[in-house]
C-alpha positions in Angstrom: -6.0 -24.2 20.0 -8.6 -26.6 18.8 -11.5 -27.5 19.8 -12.6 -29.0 23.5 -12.4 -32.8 23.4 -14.6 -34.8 25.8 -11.6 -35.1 28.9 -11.8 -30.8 28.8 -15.3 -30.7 28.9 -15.7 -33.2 31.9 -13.0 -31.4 33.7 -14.8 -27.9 33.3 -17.8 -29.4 34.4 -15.9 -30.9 37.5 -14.6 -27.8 38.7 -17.6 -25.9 38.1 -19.3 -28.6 40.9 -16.4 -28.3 42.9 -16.8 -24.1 42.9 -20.3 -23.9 43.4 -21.7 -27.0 44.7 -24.6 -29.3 43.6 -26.9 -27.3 45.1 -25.9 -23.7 43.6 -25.8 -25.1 39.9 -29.4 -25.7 39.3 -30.1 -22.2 40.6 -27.6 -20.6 38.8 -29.3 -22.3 35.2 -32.7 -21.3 36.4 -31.3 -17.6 36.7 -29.3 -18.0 33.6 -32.4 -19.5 31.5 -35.1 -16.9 32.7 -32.8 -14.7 31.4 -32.0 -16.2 27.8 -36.0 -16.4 27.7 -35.9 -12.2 28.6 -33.3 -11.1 26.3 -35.5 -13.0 23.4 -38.3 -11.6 24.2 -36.6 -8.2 23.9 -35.0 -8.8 21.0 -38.7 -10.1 19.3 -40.4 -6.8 20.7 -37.4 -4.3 18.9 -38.2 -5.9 15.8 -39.4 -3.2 13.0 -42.6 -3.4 11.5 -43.1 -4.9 8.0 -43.2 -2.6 4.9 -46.6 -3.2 4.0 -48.6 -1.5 7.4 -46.4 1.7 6.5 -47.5 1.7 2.9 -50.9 1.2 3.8 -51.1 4.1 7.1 -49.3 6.3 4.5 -52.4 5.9 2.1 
């Protein structure tokens, strides 16, 4: 399989309007943003702490 060509995409996209509508799609990217924005904010939180702060505490 290769890659999707423009004729794939626009008929993804087609059915995708056909499924859920005009009106469900922008809620559906407003849900699926908000929660892109969550999991990074997560992911920047869990980060460990640098090196230095430890050697310094440890002191």
């Amino acid at each position: 399989m290769g890659r999707l060509g423009l004729t794939e995409i626009l008929v993804i996209v087609g059915i995708v309007i056909l499924l859920f509508g005009g009106k469900k799609i922008p809620e559906l990217m407003k849900g699926l943003g908000s929660g892109i924005k969550e999991f990074k904010n997560a992911a920047k939180d869990d980060q460990p702490a640098p090196a230095k702060k430890e050697e310094e505490e440890t002191k």
